[in-house]
N, C-alpha and C positions, 0 to 999 in steps of 0.2 A: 573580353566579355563586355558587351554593355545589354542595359535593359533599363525598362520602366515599367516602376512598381507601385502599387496602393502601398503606402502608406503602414495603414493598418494592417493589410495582412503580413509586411514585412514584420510587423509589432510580433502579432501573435505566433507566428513562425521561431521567433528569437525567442520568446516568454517560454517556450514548449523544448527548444534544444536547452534552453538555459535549466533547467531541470533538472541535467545532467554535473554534478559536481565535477569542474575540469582541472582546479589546482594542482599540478603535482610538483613541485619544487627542481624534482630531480629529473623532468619530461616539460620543460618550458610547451613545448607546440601541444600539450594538451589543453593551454590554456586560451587555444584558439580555436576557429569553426571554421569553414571550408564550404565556400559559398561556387555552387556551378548551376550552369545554364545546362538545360535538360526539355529539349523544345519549345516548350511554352512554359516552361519551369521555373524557376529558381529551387536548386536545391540547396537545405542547409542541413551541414554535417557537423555532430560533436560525439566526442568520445572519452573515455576515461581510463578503456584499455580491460575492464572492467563490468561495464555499457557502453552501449552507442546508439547513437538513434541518427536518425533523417526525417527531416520536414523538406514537403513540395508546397510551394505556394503557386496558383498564376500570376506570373511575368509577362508584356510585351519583350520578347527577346529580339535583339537586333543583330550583335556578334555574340558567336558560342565562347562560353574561355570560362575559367577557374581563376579563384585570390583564395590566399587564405589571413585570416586575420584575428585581431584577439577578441573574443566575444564578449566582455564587460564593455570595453573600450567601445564596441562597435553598436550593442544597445545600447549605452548612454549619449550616443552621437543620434541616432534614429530618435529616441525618446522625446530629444529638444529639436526636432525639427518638427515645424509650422505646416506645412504644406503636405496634402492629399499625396499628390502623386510623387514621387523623387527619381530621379536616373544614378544608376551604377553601372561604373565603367571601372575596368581594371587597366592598369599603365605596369606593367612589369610587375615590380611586386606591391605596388601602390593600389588605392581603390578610391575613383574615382566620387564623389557626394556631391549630387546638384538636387537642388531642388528650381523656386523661380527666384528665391531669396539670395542663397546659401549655395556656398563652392567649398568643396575642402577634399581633403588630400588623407588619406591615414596609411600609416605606413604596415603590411602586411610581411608573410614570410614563407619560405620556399614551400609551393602546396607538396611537390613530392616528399615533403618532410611528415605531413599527416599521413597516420595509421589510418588502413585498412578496415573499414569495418564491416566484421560478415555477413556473409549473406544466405539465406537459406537456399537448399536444393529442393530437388524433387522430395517435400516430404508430406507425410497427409497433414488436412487444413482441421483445424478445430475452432469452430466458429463460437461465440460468445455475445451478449450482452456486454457491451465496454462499463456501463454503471453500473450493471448490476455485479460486475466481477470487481470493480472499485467499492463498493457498499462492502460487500463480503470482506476484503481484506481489509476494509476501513474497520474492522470490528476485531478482528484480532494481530493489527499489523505490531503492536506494540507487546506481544508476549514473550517472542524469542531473548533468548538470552544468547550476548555474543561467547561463544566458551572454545577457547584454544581445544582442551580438549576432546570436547565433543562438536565438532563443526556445524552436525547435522542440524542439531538446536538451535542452530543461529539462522534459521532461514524458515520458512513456509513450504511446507510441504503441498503441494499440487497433485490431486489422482483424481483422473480424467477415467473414468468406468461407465459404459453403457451412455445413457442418457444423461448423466448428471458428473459435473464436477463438486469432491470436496477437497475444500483449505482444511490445512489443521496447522497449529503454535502450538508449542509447549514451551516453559521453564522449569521445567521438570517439578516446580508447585502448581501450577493450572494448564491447564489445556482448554483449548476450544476448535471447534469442527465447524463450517459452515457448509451448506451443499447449495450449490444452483444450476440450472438445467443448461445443457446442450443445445445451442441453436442446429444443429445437422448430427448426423448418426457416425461412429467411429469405428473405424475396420475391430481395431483391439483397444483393453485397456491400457494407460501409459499414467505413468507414476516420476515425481521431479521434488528437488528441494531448490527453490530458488531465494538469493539471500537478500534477506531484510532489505538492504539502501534498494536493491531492484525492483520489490513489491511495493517501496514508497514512490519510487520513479514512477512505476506505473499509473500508480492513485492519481498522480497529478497530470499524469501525460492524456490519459484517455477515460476520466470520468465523465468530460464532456461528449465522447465519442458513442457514435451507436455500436451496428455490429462490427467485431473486432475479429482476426486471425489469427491462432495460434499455431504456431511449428516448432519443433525442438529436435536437437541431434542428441549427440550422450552426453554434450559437455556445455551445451548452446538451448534458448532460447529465444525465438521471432515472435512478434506480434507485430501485427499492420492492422490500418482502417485505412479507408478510403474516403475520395472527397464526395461531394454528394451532387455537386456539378457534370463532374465526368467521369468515365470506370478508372481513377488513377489513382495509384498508391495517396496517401495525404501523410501519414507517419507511419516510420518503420524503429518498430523500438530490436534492441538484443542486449542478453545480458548473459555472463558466465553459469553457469549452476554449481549447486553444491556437490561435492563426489561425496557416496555415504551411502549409507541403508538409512531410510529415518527408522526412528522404535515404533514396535508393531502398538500403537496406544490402542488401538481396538482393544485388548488384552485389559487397559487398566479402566476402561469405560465398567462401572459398576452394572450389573445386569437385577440387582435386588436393593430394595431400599427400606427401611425400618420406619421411618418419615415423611412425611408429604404435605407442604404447604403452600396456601395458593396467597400472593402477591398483588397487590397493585403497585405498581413501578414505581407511581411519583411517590406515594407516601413511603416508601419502604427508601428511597433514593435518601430522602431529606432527611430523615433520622437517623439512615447510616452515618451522610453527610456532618451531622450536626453530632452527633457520636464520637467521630474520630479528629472534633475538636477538643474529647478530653480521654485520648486513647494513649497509655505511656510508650515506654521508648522502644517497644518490639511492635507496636501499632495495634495491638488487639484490641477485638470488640468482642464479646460475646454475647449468644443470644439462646435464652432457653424459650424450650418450646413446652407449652403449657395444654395438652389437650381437652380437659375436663375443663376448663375454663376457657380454651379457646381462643388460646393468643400466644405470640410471641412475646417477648423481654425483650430490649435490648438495650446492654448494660457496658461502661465501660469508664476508669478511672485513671487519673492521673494525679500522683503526688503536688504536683506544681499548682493545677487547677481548678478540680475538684472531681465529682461523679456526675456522669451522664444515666438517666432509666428512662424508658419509652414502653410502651406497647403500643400492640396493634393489634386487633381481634379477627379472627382471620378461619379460612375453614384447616383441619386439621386432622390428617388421616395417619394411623400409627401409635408411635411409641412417642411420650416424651424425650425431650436430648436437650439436654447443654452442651456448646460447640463455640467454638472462639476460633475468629476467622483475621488474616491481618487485613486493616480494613481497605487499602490499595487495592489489594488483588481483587476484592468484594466489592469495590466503588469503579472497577474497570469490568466489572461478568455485569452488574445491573445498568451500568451505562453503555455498554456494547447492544443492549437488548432494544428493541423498537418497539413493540406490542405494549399497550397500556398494561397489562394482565400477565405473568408468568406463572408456573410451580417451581418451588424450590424444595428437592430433595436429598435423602440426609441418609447414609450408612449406617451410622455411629460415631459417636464422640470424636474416635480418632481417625475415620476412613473417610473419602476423598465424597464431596457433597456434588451436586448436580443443579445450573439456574437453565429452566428449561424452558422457552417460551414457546418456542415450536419444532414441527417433526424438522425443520431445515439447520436448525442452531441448537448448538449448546456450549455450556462454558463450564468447566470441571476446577474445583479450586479444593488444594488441602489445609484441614484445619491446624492451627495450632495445640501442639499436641499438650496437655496437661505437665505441668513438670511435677 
C-alpha cells in the first residue's frame, strides 16, 4: 500500500472510527484499525465485536495493500504532524509516515487477524435526517437502565411505522417517546431495541451528517451516509441489537388527566434547579398546585440545610394536587424539552405525570409515592 493524503481528512477519519470503544484485554487486535486502499480511497476499519464502523476518506492511491495498526498510537503520531499532505506506505507489517519533515516507522500486526465486519444485504433502505435522528436520541439517550434481567430496558427502542419514526427509553420510573419523519415511504412497519453504548456511537458518528441509511436484519443493524463530493459510501456504522420484546408502554401512556398546567421552561428549570439544592437524601421536591390562586408551590427541605419555597403563577386547568417528584428524573424531562413553553400534566398524587411540549415529544415520569 502506499498513497497521499490531506492531512486533515486523515484527522477526521480517525476522530469518527475512534468513537468506537476498542479495549478489550482479552482480544488485543481490537485495539487496532485496518487501514486499505479502496480506488481512490483510503479506507479505515474499527470494531469491538459489538460495533463496527468504516470511514472512506479521498487518497492519491499509488499501490493497492492493507496494514493494520493500533489506533491511539496511530492518531497521536498523525495529531503531531506539521504538514498538509503526508505519504503512507506499508512494508510488511510496518507502516510507512513521511511527511517533507518527518520519516518514521510504526510497527502494525497480522491484517488477517482483524474481525470481519458485517455487511448488509439486499435489505429495504430507510432514509433519515442524520441530526435530526441525533437531536431525538440526544433527549432521551440517558434513560435506560442497564438490568441483567430485563435486557430490553437497557437499549432504545426504534419503530419505524408509515411515515414516521419513534424512540422510546424507559427505567421503568420514566419514559419518553420522540417521533420524527421519514425521508422516503416503507414497504411495512419494522420495530428494534438497539443498546445504549450503540445509540451514543451514533450521536457522535453522524450528527454532523445529512441524509443517512438505515438497514437491519434480526440481529444487525446498518447505517451509511455518503460523501457529498461523489455518490460513495463516506461511513458505514453496524451494531448487534437487543433480542426481546420491548413492553407495550402505549398501555402505560395515561389517556385522562385531573390537572393541567402551562410552564415557561426557563423559569420553572431554575427553581427546580435551585430546589434540589435543599432536597433530602431520596431527592424529592414537591409541588402543590393551587388553582383558585393560580400557581404552583414548590417546596422542598433538608435537615442539613434548610427549606426551599417558590411559586410561580401560571394558568391552571383541573383539580388541585400535591405530588413529589425526585428531582433528577424532573431536571432531565424539563431539560430534554426545546420549546420556551410546555404543559405539565398530572393523574393524581400517586399516578404517572406527563411534561408535554409538543405533538412529537413527551417525557412520562412517576411520583414519589407518599409513605
Amino acid at each position: 500500500m502506499k498513497l497521499k493524503i490531506l492531512k486533515e481528512n486523515l484527522e477526521k477519519g480517525l476522530e469518527v472510527v475512534n468513537r468506537i470503544p476498542l479495549r478489550k484485554l482479552s482480544l488485543p487486535i481490537l485495539s487496532n484499525i485496518l487501514l486499505e486502499t479502496e480506488k481512490n480511497f483510503l479506507k479505515i476499519s474499527a470494531t469491538n465485536l459489538e460495533s463496527g464502523i468504516i470511514y472512506w476518506t479521498l487518497a492519491k492511491v499509488e499501490e493497492e495493500g492493507k496494514v493494520c495498526i493500533n489506533a491511539k498510537f496511530f492518531f497521536e503520531v498523525i495529531s503531531n504532524l506539521k504538514e498538509e499532505t503526508i505519504t503512507l506506505e506499508s512494508e510488511n507489517n510496518f507502516l510507512k509516515i513521511e511527511d517533507k519533515n518527518v520519516s518514521l516507522k510504526i510497527k502494525g500486526v497480522n491484517t488477517e487477524e482483524f474481525p470481519i465486519i458485517p455487511q448488509k444485504d439486499s435489505l429495504e433502505k430507510i432514509s433519515l435526517d442524520g441530526e435530526k435522528l441525533c437531536n431525538a436520541l440526544g433527549k432521551i439517550i440517558n434513560i435506560p437502565s442497564q438490568s441483567l434481567g430485563r435486557p430490553e430496558i437497557s437499549g432504545i427502542y426504534f419503530s419505524f411505522e408509515d411515515k414516521f419514526l419513534k424512540l422510546a427509553a424507559t427505567d421503568s420510573f420514566r419514559l419518553a417517546e420522540k417521533r420524527i419523519p421519514l425521508l422516503n415511504t416503507i414497504t411495512k412497519n419494522y420495530s428494534l431495541i438497539l443498546p445504549q453504548n450503540a445509540a451514543r456511537e451514533i450521536i457522535g458518528i453522524f450528527e454532523r451528517e445529512g441524509e443517512i441509511n438505515f438497514y437491519f436484519s434480526v440481529n444487525q443493524i446498518f447505517i451509511e451516509s455518503f460523501t457529498k463530493e461523489l455518490p460513495h459510501q463516506k461511513i458505514f456504522f453496524t451494531s448487534k441489537l437487543i433480542e426481546g420484546e420491548y413492553p407495550n408502554y402505549q398501555e402505560i401512556i395515561p389517556k385522562k388527566f385531573k390537572t393541567k398546567i402551562h410552564l415557561d421552561k426557563s423559569e420553572f428549570l431554575s427553581q427546580i434547579k435551585t430546589a434540589s439544592l435543599f432536597s433530602g437524601r431520596i431527592n424529592e421536591i414537591k409541588l402543590k398546585i393551587d388553582k383558585k390562586m393560580g400557581k404552583l408551590e414548590i417546596l422542598s427541605e433538608n435537615p442539613d440545610y434548610g427549606e426551599f419555597q417558590s411559586q410561580i403563577f401560571t394558568k391552571i386547568e383541573g383539580d388541585d394536587i400535591s405530588i413529589s417528584f425526585n428531582y433528577k428524573f424532573l431536571l432531565d424531562g424539563i431539560s430534554s424539552i426545546e420549546e420556551k413553553e410546555f404543559d405539565f400534566l398530572f393523574t393524581d398524587s400517586e399516578g404517572p405525570a406527563i411534561l408535554k411540549p409538543s405533538e412529537d415529544y413527551f417525557y412520562i415520569l412517576m411520583p414519589i409515592k407518599s409513605s
